[in-house]
C-alpha positions as CSV (number, residue, x, y, z in Angstrom):
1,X,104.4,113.3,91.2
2,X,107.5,111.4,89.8
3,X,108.0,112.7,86.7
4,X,108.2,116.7,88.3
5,X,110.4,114.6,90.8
6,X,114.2,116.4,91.1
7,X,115.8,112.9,90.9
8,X,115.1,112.5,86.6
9,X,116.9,116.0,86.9
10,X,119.6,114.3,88.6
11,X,119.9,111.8,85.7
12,X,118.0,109.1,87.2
13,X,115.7,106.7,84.2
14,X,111.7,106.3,85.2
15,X,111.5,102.6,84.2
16,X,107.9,102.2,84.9
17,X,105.7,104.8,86.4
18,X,102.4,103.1,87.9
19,X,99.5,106.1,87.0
20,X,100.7,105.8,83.5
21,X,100.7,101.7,83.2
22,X,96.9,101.8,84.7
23,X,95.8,104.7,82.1
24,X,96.7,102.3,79.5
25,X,96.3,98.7,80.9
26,X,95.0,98.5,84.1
27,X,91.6,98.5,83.2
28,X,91.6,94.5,84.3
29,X,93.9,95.2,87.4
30,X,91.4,97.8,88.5
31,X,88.1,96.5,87.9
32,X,88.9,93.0,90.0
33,X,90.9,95.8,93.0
34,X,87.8,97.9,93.4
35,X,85.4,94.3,93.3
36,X,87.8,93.4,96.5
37,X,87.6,96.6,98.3
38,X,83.5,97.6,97.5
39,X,82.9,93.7,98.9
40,X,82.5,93.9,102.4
41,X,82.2,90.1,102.9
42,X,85.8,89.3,103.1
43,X,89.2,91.6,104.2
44,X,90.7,92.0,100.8
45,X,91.5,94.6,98.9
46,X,92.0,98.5,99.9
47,X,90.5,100.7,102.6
48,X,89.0,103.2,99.5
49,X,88.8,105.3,102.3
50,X,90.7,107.9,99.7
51,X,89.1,106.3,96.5
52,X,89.6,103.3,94.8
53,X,92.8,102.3,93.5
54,X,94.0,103.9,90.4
55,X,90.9,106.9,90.0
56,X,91.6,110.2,90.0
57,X,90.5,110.7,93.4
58,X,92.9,108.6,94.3
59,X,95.4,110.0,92.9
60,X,94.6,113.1,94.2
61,X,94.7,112.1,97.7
62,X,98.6,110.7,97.1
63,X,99.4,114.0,95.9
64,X,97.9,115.6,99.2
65,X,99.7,113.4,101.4
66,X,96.2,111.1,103.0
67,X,97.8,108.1,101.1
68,X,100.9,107.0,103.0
69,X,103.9,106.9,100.2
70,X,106.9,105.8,101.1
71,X,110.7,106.5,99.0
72,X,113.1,103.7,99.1
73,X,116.6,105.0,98.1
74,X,119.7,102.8,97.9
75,X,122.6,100.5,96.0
76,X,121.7,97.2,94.7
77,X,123.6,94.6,96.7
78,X,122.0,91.4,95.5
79,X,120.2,89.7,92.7
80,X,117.7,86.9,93.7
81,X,120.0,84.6,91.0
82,X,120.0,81.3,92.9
83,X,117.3,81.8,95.2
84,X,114.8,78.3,94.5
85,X,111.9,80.7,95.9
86,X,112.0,83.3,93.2
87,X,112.5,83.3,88.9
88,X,115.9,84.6,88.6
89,X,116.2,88.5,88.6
90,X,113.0,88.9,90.0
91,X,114.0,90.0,93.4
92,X,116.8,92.5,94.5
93,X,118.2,93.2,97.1
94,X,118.8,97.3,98.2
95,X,120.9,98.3,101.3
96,X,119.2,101.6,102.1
97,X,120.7,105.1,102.0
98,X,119.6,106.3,105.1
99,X,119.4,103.0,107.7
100,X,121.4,99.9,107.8
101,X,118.6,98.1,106.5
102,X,118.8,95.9,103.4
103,X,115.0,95.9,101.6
104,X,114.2,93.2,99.1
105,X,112.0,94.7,96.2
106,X,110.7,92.8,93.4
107,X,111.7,93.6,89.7
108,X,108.4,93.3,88.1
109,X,108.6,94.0,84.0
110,X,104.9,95.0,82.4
111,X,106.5,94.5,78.8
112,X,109.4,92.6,77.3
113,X,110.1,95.7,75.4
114,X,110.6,97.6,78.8
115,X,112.8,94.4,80.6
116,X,115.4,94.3,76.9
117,X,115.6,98.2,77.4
118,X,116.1,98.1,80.8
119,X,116.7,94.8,82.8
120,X,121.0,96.0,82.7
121,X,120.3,98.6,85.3
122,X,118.5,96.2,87.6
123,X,122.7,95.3,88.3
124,X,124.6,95.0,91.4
125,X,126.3,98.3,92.3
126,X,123.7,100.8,90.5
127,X,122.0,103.5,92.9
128,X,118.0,102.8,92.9
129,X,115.0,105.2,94.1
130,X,111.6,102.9,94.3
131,X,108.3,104.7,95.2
132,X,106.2,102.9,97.3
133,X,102.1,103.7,97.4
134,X,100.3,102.1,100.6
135,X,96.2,102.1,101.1
C-alpha cells in the first residue's frame, strides 16, 4: 500500500513502513496484541473483527478499505524540545495540509541505525505524510 503509494514517486523517503518492521520483529509485539484482543475478560486490545493485528488477513482487509486508515499530510511546526512530558524529539508537531488543525505525532525510531539516518528530516519546516492504521 505505501510503497506503490505516488508520494515516493514524488520524492518523498519511507522511514519506517509498519508491515515490513512486524515481518521481521514483531513477532513479540504480536503475540502479546493478539493475547489482548482473543481475551475477552478485559477491553484491551483490537476488535479482530478483520483479523488480528499484523496477519495477513489483516492486511488484506486494510487494503480493502474494512480497516479505517487515515493520511496525515502537513509541515512540521514544532519539536517536543522542552516539553518536561516527553524525551526530546519524540513528539512533533504537524499543522495539517487540508484543516487548520495542528496534530502532535510521535517520532518513534525501531533502530538507531534508522534515527542516525534519518532523525534530520524529523526538522521544523520539512513537508511530512504519516499513515495512520485504526482497528
Amino acid at each position: 500500500m505505501i510503497k506503490n503509494c505516488a508520494l515516493i514517486n514524488q520524492g518523498y523517503k519511507l522511514i519506517f513502513d509498519l508491515k515490513i518492521w512486524l515481518e521481521k520483529n514483531g513477532e513479540d509485539e504480536m503475540r502479546s496484541t493478539h493475547a489482548l484482543t482473543l481475551d475477552s475478560t478485559t477491553n484491551s486490545g483490537l476488535s479482530g473483527v478483520y483479523g488480528l493485528y499484523g496477519t495477513s488477513e489483516w492486511w488484506d482487509n486494510i487494503e480493502k478499505g474494512n480497516i479505517e486508515t487515515y493520511m496525515v499530510s502537513g509541515v512540521i511546526v514544532d519539536l517536543s524540545k522542552g516539553n518536561v512530558f516527553v524525551e526530546d524529539n519524540t513528539m512533533i508537531t504537524i499543522e495539517s495540509d487540508n484543516t487548520e488543525d495542528e496534530i502532535y505525532e510521535g517520532v518513534v525510531f525501531t533502530n538507531e541505525n534508522l534515527k542516525k539516518e534519518y532523525s534530520n528530516l524529523y526538522s521544523k519546516g520539512n513537508k511530512i505524510v504519516v499513515f495512520l492504521y485504526f482497528r
